[in-house]
Phi, psi and omega in degrees: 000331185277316170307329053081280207276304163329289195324298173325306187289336179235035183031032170275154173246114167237157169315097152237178165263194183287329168296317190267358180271330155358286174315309192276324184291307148355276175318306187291319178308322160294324177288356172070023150224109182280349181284316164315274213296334150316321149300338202248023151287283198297336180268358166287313194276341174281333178269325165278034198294359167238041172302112168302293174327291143345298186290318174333275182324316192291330142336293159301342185286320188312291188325335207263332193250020178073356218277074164331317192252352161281329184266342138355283189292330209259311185280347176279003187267315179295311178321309189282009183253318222257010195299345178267015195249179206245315156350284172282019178236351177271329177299306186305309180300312162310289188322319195246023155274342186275307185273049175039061175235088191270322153339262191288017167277341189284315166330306184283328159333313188282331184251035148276352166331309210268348160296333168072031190238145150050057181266340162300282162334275192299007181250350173254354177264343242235269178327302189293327182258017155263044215213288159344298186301325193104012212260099136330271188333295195309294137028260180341316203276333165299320187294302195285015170297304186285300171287349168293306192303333173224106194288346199272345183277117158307335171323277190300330175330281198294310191290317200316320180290320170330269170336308189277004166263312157296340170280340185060053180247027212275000185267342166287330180285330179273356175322287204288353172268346179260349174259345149298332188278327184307309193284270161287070197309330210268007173311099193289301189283346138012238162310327194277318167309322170277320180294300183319331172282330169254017167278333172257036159269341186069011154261064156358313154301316163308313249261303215278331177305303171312308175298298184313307176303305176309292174309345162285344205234341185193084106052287169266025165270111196304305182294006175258342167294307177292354156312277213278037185222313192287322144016259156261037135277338189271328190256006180072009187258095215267298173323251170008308179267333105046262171325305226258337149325307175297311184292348154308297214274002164269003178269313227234127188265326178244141220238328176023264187286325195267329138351302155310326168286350187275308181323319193296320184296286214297329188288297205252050154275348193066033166259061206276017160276330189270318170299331166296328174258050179230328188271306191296347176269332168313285167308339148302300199301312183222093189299003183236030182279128183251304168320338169301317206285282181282020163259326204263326180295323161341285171333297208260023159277284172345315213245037194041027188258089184251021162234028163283302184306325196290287140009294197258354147276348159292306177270332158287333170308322199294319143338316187232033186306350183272011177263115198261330143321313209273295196297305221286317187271327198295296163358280155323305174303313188310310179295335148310318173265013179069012186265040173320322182289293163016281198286006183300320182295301208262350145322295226288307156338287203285338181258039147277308208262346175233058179322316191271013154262106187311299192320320171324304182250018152300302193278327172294349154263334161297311211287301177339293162323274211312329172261031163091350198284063171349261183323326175287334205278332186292319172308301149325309194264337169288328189262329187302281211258042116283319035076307200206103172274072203243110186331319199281323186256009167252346148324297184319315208292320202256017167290311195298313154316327189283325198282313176274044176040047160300030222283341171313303196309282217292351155272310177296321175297295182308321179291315181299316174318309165255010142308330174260350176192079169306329188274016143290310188332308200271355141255347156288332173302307170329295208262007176222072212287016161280345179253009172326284209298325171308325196307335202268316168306321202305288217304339179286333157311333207282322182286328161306342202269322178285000000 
């Protein structure tokens, strides 16, 4: 290869042969940088020009850079020499699996088959576009194919669990996984397969056999201490899980999340001096842990420290602004804390992304009221009770109509209000004394119209 990247660099011409330019394209090509290899396909074919082999690679290159209708041209230049070699026929097969075709990529797969070449390869590339198809089944019967030519690829293994899960196959599936194990005991993805089947069986105990068993043959897998933790956070054994986080956080360079998790443990111990500082070690490790963040605000809500809470849902939000969650609670503290103009912004987010939540433009037209913004709240509660023909906003609507001397509206609003619900009423009068007095004509049209 250095000779090679020299050669390049210093615009010099050297001799290789068809083999070792193979090699060197071969290399770039796993290495995902294709303009080498690209070069170094053209300058094989300026020394080879009629290397099949070559034009092949060049074929992967074409295929890797999207060029559809140059790799088109480069396999009808091909097809009539090369349909035994398995190279091209995995390239062929690739092209019209890349132009959404999984059918006929599947054909040509089944006759590099008949070649006894890359049988591993082809019973997963096979698998993968019945996958494509939507076909499990069919998928599954490639995977364990493919794993029977290499019992050592975790690849068709992990899909293979897939599949018997979209067939809603599981006692066939833990069958084949306990007769792989007969075989391979030291299967680190195994085992990670067998816990994972039954953690999401909810058996747990079984779950932690597993995850225990990996960690016996390999120690340092870090993400399998989290496996086996959330375990017993799932079975309530809080302490336990705990333990087996530290021992996760002397393994593992960013200590973050699982800090967090510990915090999570310690909460829902009713231990919360120990969760916060467990959540404040989270955020040393990552000053932009936004989950830390809104846990710590949780806490200090708990404990009345509600201008902590506010503080630390202010800056997670900021963080996480796409959470309507995040936007819901900020939303609140702020309205809690008298900060209406504030929470106006992250109302205002929710009833864009959630139109279809009444309570939104419920809460988003009270704060409006409390600061006077009349004329905005009528604009609102109009775009509003198209959407949610709901008793509560015609109340609103027609307090507002009352305040700005609206009095046609603000009756023709009321009358509707208790028509979809009176009984309501005697607490809006409470939260709205402009419409105290009307309440009493409406409703007496209303016993005339009936």
């Amino acid at each position: 290869m250095k000779k090679f990247e020299e050669m390049m660099e210093n615009n010099d011409e050297f001799y290789f042969d068809t083999e070792e330019l193979e090699d060197i394209i071969v290399y770039y090509l796993e290495l995902g940088d294709f303009n080498y290899a690209d070069n170094a396909v053209n300058y094989g074919l300026k020394l080879h020009p009629n290397s099949l082999d070559i034009k092949i690679k060049k074929l992967e290159v074409l295929l890797e850079w999207e060029e559809y209708n140059a790799a088109k041209e480069l396999i009808d230049e091909l097809k009539a020499s090369s349909m035994e070699n398995t190279d091209f026929l995995v390239c062929y097969a690739k092209y019209y699996s890349n132009l959404g075709n999984p059918k006929r990529s599947i054909e040509i797969c089944k006759k590099a088959l008949e070649l006894k070449e890359e049988e591993n390869f082809l019973h997963n590339f096979i698998a993968d576009e019945y996958v494509n198809l939507g076909d499990p089944f069919n998928a599954l019967k490639h995977y364990k194919k493919a794993l029977k030519e290499d019992p050592t690829d975790e690849y068709p293994l992990e899909n293979a669990m897939i599949c018997f899960s979209e067939l809603n196959k599981s006692e066939e599936a833990i069958a084949f996984l306990n007769e792989y194990l007969d075989d391979f005991a030291y299967s680190e993805t195994a085992w990670f397969e067998y816990g994972q089947f039954y953690f999401n069986r909810k058996n747990y105990d079984e779950a932690i056999k597993g995850f225990d068993y990996l960690l016996a043959i390999n120690s340092t897998a870090v993400g399998v201490y989290a496996n086996k933790a959330a375990c017993y956070e799932a079975l309530g054994q809080y302490k336990k899980s705990i333990e087996i986080y530290e021992e996760m956080l002397e393994l593992e360079y960013t200590k973050a999340f699982t800090f967090y998790k510990i915090g999570l443990c310690y909460k829902a111990l009713k231990q919360p001096v120990m969760a916060l500082n467990s959540f404040q070690r989270s955020l040393r490790e990552d000053p932009q842990f936004y989950l830390s963040m809104m846990e710590q605000s949780y806490l200090y809500e708990e404990m009345g420290g509600m201008s902590e809470a506010l503080h630390f849902a202010t800056e997670a939000t900021h963080l996480n602004e796409n959470s309507l969650d995040y936007q819901k609670r900020l939303a609140f503290l702020l309205i809690d804390s008298g900060k209406f103009e504030e929470s106006l912004v992250c109302l205002k987010k929710l009833v864009e992304a959630e139109p279809s939540r009444f309570y939104n433009w419920y809460a988003y037209s009270e704060v409006l009221m409390l600061l006077g913004e009349y004329d905005e709240t009528v604009t609102l509660l109009t775009a509003a009770v198209i959407l949610h023909n709901r008793a509560e906003l015609y109340y609103q609507l027609s307090n507002c109509y009352f305040i700005l001397k609206n009095q046609e509206k603000g009756i023709e609003s009321l009358q509707l209000a208790l028509s979809l619900d009176p009984t309501l009423a005697p607490d809006m009068q409470k939260k709205y004394p402009y419409i105290k007095d009307e309440v009493k004509k409406a409703k007496a049209k209303v016993r005339k119209k009936n």
